[in-house]
N, C-alpha and C positions, 0 to 999 in steps of 0.2 A: 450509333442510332439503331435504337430495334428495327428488325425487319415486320414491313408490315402484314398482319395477319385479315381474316375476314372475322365478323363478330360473332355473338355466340349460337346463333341458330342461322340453321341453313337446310334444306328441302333435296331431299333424293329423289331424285325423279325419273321412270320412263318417261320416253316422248314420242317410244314409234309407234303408239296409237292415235297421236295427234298430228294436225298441219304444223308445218314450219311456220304459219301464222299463227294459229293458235300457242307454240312455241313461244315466241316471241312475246305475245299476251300477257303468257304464264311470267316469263323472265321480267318483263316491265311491271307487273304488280309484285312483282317477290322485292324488286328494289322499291319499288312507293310505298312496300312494307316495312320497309327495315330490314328483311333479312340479311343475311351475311353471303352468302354462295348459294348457289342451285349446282348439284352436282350429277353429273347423266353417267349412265354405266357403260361398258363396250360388251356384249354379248351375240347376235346373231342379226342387230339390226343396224339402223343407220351409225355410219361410223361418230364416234363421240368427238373428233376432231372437228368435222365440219359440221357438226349440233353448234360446238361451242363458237365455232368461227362467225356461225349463221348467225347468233347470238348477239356476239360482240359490242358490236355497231348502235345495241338499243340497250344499253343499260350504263346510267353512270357510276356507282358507287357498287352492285353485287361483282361480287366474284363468282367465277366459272371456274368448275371442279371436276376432274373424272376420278368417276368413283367403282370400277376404276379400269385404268390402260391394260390392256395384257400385254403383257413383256413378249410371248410369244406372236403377235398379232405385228410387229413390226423390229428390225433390228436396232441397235443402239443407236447408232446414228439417225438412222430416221426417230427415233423416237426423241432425240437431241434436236433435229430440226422441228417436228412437230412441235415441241415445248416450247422451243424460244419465237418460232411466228406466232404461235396464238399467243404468248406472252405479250410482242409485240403490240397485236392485235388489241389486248384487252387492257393495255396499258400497265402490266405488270400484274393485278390483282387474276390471276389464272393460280390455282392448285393441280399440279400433275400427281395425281391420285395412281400409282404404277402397283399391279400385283399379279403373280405367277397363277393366279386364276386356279384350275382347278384341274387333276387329271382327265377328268371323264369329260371335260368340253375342250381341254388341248391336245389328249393323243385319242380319243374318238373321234370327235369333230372336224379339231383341224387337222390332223395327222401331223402331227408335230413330235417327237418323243421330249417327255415330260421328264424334267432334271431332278433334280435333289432342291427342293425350292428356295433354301437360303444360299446356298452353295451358285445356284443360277443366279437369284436374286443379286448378289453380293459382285457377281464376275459383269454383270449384266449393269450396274451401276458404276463402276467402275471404266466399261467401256463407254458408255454413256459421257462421263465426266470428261475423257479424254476425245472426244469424237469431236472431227473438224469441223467447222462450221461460219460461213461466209455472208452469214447476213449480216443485217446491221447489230450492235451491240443495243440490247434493252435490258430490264429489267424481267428477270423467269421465273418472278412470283414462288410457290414454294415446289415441295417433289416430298409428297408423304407414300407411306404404304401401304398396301390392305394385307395390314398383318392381324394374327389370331393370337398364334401360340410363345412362347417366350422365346424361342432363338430369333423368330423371324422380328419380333417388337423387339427383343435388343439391337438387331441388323436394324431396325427403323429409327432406332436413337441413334446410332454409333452413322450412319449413310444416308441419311437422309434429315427432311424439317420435322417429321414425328410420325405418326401411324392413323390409319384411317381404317379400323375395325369395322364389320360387315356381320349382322346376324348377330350380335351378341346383347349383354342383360349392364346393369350397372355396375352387378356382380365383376364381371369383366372389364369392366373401365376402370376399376379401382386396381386389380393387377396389369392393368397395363400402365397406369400410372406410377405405378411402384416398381417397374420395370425399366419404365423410360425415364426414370427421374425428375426435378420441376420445371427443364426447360425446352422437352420437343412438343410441340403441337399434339395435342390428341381430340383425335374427331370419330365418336362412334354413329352409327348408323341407327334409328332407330326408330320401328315402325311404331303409325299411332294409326288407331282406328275409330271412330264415333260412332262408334253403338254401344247402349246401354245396357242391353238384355242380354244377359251373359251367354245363352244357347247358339242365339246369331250370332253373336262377336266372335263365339269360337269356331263355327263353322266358316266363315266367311275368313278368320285369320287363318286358319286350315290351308283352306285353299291358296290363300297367299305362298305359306311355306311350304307348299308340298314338293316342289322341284329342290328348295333348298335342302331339304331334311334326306335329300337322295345322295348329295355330294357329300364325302368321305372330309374334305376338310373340317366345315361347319361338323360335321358329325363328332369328330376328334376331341374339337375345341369345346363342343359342350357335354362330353364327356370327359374333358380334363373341368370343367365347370362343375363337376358332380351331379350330371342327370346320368340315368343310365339308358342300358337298351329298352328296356319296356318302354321307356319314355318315349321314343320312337315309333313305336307301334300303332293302328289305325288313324296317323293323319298326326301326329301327338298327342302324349298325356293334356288336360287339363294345364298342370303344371308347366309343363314345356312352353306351351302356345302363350299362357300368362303370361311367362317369362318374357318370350320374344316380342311377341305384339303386346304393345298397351292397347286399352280397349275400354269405353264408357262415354263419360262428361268429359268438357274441355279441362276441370279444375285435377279430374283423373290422368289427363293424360300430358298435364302441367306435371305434375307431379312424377312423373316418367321422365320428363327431361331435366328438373330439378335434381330427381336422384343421382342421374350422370352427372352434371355440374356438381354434385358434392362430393361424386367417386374420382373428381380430376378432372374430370372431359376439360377441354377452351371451346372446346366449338361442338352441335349436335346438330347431326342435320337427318332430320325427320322424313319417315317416308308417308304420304297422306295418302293411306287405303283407299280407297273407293269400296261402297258398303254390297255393290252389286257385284263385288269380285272380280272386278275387270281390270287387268292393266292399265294405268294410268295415276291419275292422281286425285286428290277432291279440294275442291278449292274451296269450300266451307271449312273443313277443317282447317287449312293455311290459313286462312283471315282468320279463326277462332285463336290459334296460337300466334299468330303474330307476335315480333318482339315489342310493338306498340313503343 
């Protein structure tokens, strides 16, 4: 019997700008949607464990997704216990979203020294697999990765349920599909915006990436993608920012997730800008794209 999966659209979402009720809100309309997963990140705020824990309890059919764990942020075993009580918890439908995160927020931030990321990845899964574990036996839903570049997305075929790409174009779902071959899960991440006016859209998508366009991975990956440096330069080219954020009508930024579905994706789980630039999400645009 196949293992089961979440459907094909799912929502990235911060939540440390919102209550734990209004959390919960969000999560109960995302399943009276349809959606497939809400996936929350682990970075500098509330832990994504007990988002998802908090969660749990009010949603029958969505999956809970971390999008994603740092490996560095807990050892294998714990991150083996975490996995299987929220699994528990969620009744199997839990995605553990696990990635080596980024040099400049794991030997800056956390003072951590930062490995060789597939070589970690790889020794780091492995302990994981073998790590003891005394609860009850349930079902641990899947364990994808936030892979970019080709050794880490082969590491996510070959060790894991498939890859969970961050910051990338359709361009890039199609070589990852061609990497991981037809049968591991691929979920890329991808921002949508509603605005029509091209000069806001791109100021306001600006401001979204501007932390990202600072870290060396993303930077790497979409210069193996064929942008170059200029492209980087005051906030990004035109070009770049199109690339990353879709931006317009609901029919435009249909057509953004349609592109990934025919570059491979199974699953796209969209992140909904907010048009004032603020962390968080917009819940117009989630109701506009709904799977209906």
């Amino acid at each position: 019997m196949a293992q089961a999966r979440p459907g094909r659209l799912g929502l990235w979402s911060w939540l440390d700008s919102v209550s734990y009720e209004e959390a919960i809100a969000l999560a109960q309309e995302l399943d009276r949607l349809g959606y497939g997963a809400l996936w929350v990140p682990e970075a500098v705020g509330r832990d994504p464990f007990v988002n998802l824990a908090t969660l749990a309890p009010h949603v029958d059919r969505l999956w809970l997704a971390t999008g994603i764990a740092n490996i560095y942020a807990r050892d294998p075993m714990a991150m083996n216990s975490a996995r299987r009580a929220l699994a528990e918890r969620c009744q199997g439908r839990l995605v553990l979203g696990l990635g080596v995160s980024h040099r400049e927020l794991v030997t800056d931030l956390r003072k951590h020294d930062y490995g060789r990321p597939v070589a970690t990845m790889r020794a780091y899964l492995q302990a994981m697999d073998e790590a003891f574990y005394a609860g009850p036996e349930a079902p641990a839903g899947l364990r994808v990765l936030a892979a970019l570049r080709p050794r880490m997305m082969a590491t996510a075929g070959e060790c894991s349920d498939g890859a969970h790409p961050y910051f990338v174009t359709p361009e890039h779902t199609a070589r990852a599909r061609e990497i991981l071959g037809p049968g591991p899960w691929l979920a890329p991440e991808q921002k949508v915006l509603r605005i029509r006016e091209a000069t806001e859209a791109r100021r306001v998508a600006r401001q979204h990436m501007e932390a990202y366009l600072g870290l060396h991975n993303y930077r790497a990956n979409l210069l193996n993608l064929g942008f170059v440096e200029e492209d980087f330069e005051q906030g990004g080219s035109d070009r770049l920012v199109d690339a990353i954020v879709a931006w317009g009508d609901d029919a435009a930024l249909q057509r953004r997730i349609e592109a990934h579905w025919a570059a491979g994706a199974d699953h796209v789980a969209i992140q909904a800008l907010r048009s004032d630039g603020r962390q968080g999400f917009d819940l117009d645009t989630i109701r506009a794209l709904a799977p209906g």
